[in-house]
C-alpha positions in Angstrom: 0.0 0.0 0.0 0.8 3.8 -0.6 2.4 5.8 2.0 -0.3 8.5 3.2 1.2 12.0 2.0 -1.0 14.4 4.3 -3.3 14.2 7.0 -6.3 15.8 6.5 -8.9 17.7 9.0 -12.8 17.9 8.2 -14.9 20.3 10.2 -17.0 18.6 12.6 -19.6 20.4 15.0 -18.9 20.8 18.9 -18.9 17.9 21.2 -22.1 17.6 22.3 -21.7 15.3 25.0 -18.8 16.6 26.8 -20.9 19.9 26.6 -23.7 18.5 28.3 -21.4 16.4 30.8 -20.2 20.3 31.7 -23.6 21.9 31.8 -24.5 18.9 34.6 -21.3 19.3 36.6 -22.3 23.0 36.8 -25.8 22.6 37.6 -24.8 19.6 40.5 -21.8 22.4 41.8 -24.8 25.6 41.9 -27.1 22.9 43.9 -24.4 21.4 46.1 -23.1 24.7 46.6 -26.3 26.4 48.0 -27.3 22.7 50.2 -23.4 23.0 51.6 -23.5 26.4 52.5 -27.2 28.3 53.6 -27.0 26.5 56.9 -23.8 28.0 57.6 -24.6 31.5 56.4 -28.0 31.7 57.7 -25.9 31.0 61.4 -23.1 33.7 60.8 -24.7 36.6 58.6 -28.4 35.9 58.5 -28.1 35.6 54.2 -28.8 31.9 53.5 -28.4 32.6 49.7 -25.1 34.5 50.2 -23.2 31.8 48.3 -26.1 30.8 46.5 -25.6 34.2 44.7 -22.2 34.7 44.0 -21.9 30.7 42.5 -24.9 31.5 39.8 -23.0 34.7 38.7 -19.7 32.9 38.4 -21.1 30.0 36.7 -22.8 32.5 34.3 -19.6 34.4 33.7 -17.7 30.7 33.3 -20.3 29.3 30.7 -20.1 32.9 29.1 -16.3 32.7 29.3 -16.3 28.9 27.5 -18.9 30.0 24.7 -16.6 33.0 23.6 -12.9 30.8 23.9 -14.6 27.7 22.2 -15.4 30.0 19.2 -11.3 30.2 18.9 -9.8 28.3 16.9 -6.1 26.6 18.0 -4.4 29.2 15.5 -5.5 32.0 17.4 -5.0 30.6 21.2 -1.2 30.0 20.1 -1.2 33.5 18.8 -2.4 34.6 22.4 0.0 32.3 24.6 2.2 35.4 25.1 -0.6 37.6 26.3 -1.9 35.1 28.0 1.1 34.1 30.4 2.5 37.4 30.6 -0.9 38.4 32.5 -0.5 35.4 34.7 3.0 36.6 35.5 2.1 40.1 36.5 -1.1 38.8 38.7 1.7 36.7 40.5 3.7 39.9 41.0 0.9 42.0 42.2 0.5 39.3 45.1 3.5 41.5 46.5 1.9 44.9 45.9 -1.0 46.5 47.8 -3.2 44.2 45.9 -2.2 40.9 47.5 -4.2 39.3 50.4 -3.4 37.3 52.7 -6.0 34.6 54.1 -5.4 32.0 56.4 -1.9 32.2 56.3 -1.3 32.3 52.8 -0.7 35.2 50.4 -2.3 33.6 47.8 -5.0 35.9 46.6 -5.2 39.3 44.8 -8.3 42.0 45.1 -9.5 43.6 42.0 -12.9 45.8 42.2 -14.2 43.5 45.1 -13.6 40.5 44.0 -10.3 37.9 44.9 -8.6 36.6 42.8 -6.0 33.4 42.9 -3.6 33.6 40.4 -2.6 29.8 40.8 -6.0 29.0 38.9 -4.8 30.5 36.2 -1.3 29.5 36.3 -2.3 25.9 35.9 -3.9 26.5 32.5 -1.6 29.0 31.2 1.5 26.2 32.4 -0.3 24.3 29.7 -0.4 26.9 26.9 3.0 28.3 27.5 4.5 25.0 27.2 2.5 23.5 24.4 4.1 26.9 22.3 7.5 25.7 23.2 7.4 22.3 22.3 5.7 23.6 18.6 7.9 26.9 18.1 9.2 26.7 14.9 12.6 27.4 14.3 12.4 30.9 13.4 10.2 31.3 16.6 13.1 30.1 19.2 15.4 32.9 18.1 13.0 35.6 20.1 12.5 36.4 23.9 8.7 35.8 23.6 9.4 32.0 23.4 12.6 32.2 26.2 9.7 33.8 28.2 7.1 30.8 27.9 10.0 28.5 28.1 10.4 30.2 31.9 6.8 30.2 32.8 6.0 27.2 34.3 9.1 27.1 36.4 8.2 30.9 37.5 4.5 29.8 38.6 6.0 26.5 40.7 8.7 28.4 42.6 5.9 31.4 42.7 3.2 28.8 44.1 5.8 27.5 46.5 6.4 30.7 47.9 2.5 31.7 48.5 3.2 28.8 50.5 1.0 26.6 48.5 2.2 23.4 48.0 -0.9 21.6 46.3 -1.2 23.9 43.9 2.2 23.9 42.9 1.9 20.1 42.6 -1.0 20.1 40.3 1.0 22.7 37.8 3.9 20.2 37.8 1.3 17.2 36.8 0.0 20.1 33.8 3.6 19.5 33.1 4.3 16.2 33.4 1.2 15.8 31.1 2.1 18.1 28.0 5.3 16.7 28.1 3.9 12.9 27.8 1.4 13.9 25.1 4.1 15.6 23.2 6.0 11.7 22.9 8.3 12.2 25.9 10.5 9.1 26.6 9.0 7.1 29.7 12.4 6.9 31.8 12.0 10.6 31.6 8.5 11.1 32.7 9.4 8.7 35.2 12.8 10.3 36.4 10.9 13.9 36.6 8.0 12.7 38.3 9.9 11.1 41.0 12.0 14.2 41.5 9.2 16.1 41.8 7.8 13.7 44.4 11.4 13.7 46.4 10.9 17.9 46.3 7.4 17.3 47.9 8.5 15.2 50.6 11.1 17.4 51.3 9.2 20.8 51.4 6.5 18.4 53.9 9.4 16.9 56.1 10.9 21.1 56.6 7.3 22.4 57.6 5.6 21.0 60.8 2.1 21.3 60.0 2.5 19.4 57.2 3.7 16.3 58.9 1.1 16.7 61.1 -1.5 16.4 57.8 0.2 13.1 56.7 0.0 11.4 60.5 -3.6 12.4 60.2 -4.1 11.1 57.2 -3.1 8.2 58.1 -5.1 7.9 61.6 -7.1 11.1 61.7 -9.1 9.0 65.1 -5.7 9.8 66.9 -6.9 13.4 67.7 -10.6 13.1 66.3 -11.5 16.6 68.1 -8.7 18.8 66.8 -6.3 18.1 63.9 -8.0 15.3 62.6 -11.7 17.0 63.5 -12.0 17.7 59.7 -11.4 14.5 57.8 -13.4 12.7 60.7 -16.2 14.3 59.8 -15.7 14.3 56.4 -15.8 10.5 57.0 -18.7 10.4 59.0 -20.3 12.5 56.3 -19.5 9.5 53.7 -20.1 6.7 55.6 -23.6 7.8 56.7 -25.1 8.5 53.1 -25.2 5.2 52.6 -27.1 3.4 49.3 -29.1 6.5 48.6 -28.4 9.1 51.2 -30.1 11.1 53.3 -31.9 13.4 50.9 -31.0 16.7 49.6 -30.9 19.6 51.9 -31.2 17.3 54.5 -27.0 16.4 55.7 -25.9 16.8 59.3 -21.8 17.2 58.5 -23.0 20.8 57.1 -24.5 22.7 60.3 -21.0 23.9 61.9 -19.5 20.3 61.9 -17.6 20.1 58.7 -15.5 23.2 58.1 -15.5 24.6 54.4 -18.3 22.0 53.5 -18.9 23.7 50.3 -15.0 23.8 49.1 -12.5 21.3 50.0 -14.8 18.9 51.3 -17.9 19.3 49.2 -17.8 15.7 48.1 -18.2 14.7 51.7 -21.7 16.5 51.8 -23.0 15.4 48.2 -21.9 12.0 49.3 -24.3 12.3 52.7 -27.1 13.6 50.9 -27.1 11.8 47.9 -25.1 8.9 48.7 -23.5 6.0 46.6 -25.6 6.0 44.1 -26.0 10.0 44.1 -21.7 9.4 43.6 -21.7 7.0 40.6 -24.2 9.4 38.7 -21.5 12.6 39.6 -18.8 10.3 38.6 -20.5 9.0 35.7 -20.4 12.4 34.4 -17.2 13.0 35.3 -15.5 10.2 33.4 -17.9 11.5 30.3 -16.2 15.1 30.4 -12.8 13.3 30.3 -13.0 9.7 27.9 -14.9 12.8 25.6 -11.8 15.5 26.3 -9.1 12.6 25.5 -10.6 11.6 22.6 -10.8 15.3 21.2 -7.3 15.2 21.7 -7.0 11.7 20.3 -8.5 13.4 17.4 -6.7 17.3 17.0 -5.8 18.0 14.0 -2.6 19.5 15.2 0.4 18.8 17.6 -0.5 22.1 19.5 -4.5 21.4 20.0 -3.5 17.8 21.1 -1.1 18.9 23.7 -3.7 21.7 25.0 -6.9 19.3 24.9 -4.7 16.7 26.7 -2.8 18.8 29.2 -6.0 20.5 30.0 -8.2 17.1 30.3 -6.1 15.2 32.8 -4.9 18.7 34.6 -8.7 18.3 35.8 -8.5 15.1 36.6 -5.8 15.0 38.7 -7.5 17.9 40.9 -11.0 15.6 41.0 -9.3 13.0 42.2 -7.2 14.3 44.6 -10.0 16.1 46.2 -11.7 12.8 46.1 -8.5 10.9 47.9 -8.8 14.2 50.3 -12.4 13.1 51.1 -11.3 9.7 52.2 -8.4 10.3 53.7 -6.0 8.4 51.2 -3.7 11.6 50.8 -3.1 14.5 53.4 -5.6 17.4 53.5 -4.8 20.0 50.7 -6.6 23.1 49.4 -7.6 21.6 45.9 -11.0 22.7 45.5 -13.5 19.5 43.0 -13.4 21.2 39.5 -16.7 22.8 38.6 -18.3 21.5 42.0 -16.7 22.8 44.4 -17.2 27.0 45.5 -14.8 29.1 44.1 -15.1 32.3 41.5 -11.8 31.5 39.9 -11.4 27.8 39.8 -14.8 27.9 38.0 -14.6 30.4 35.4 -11.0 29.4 34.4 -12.0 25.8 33.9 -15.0 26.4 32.2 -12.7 28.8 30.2 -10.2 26.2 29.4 -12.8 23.6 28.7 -13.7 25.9 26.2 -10.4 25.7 24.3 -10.8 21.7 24.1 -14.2 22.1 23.0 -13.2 24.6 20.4 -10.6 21.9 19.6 -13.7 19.4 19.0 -14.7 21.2 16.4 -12.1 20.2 13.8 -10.8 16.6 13.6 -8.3 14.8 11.7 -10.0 12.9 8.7 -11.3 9.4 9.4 -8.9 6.6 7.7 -11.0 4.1 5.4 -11.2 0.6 6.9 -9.2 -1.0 3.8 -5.9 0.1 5.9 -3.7 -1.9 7.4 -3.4 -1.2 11.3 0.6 -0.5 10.8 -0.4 2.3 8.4 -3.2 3.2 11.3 -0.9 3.4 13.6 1.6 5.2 11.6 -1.3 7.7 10.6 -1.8 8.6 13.9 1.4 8.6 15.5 2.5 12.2 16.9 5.6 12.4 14.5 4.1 11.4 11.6 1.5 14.1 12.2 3.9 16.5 13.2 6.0 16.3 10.0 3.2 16.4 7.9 1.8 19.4 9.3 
């Protein structure tokens, strides 16, 4: 058979079922957070639809946000990678101006007309972008500071993350790494050698601060001081373990009132789980895994090296959060700040992944053409390997 000279792309429309796999994860977050949260504020500030309020404007702005990035095509997002990290960079730096805010310890927040803003959201998604440019510059593109910039963005938002202190965070941006750099045909001793340096740096950065050690000895018996450090993943347990089949209804979970602190952030899950339980979790998960088998196969299917290693950088850098705000939950990882994506409360976690699921649902929209079944699979895999795409391009 004939070597195939040129892959080609056919316009396709957008996929509908990871779009409606988003629209359900939203509508589940705006319900779960409203039944996490009215107790809570109807106790402290008398306005049981405080939260209620501010999730239904940010999903709005997210969805609005997603529309207007999915109408972009891969082209013009590359085209915008320098804008796009640069304004990352200089929300980092205004963390050390008047701007920056310090909350619970960490000065990992900016104010902007009202609002707060964390700059790590975006830094996980621009991490991406920056380094999906590099590893398609073209040769005429690595002779100019833009791309020595993007080339020092990730490392600037890790050691900037690490400073906040924030060491979650900075862990999910080097997995938004790891990722890109795995889709983009990465050697496996290499993936592997990074990764476990980047687990010996975590262990080390836990063993030099206390209360970190003290979040992996209660994860790993939080009943050994149930009423004070391990207070919150007990009840985040209890919260679980009494849903049961079906759960206790919605509206109608105990953990919320005062037990379980941040019931409608870090430990959200906990609460769904109680009121809707285990078979309230398979449907959440359900959609879940939707949103990403959809998301990897967009990227399966980009019609370019720089779509695939955005779609696919962007689909497991969600994952990775979900699940380890799901290990959180259960107790099979210390306690981090690493809010559920799309579920869980929080203005800037929302609207930059419904942003960024945007640009992979943008990406849906063109695929590479479908081979005719007459081909052998060594020219199918040939046809879809990355270099033989890449050269071709």
């Amino acid at each position: 058979m004939s070597k195939i000279k040129k892959v080609k792309t056919v316009k396709t429309g957008i996929d509908k079922m990871m779009l409606l796999a988003i629209i359900g994860l939203v509508v589940i977050g705006i319900i779960m957070v409203y039944s996490s949260s009215y107790f809570t504020f109807a106790y402290e500030t008398n306005e049981p639809n405080q939260l209620l309020k501010k999730e239904l404007a940010f999903a709005i702005a997210g969805l609005i946000a997603m529309y207007i990035v999915s109408l972009f095509d891969s082209g013009t997002i590359r085209k915008l990678a320098l804008h796009i990290n640069i304004t990352t960079v200089l929300m980092y730096i205004a963390l050390v101006t008047p701007l920056g805010r310090e909350i619970r310890g960490g000065l990992r927040w900016i104010s902007l007309g009202g609002q707060t803003i964390m700059p790590s959201e975006f830094a996980k998604y621009a991490a991406v972008i920056s380094l999906a440019y590099v590893l398609t510059a073209k040769k005429e593109e690595k002779n100019k500071a833009a791309y020595r910039f993007l080339v020092a963005c990730p490392f600037i938002y890790i050691i900037g993350t690490l400073a906040q202190p924030d060491l979650s965070s900075a862990m999910v941006i080097v997995v938004a790494i790891m990722a890109v750099l795995f889709y983009a045909g990465l050697e496996t001793f290499w993936i592997v050698l990074m990764l476990s340096s980047g687990l010996g740096l975590g262990i080390l950065m836990i063993i030099i601060e206390p209360f970190r050690i003290t979040r992996v000895k209660v994860m790993l018996d939080p009943f050994l001081d149930p009423t004070g450090k391990g207070f919150q993943v007990v009840q985040s347990l209890y919260a679980i373990a009494s849903g049961g089949l079906g759960g206790k209804g919605l509206g109608n979970g105990i953990q919320k009132m005062m037990y379980l602190p941040f019931a409608y952030n870090d430990y959200i899950f906990s609460i769904y789980a109680e009121e809707l339980g285990f078979v309230g979790c398979l449907l959440l998960l359900l959609a879940l895994s939707v949103l990403i088998l959809r998301g990897l196969k967009i990227a399966a299917n980009a019609p370019g090296k720089f779509s695939l290693l955005v779609a696919g950088g962007i689909i497991t850098l969600i994952s990775a959060q979900a699940l380890v705000n799901l290990y959180v939950s259960v107790s099979l990882i210390p306690s981090t700040g690493i809010p559920f994506p799309i579920i869980s409360y929080g203005g800037t976690s929302l609207v930059t992944t419904l942003a960024a699921l945007g640009l992979v649902l943008g990406i849906s929209r063109q695929e590479i053409e479908k081979l005719p079944r007459a081909f052998e699979k060594i020219e199918k895999k040939e046809y879809h390997s990355l270099e033989r795409r890449i050269k071709n391009k």
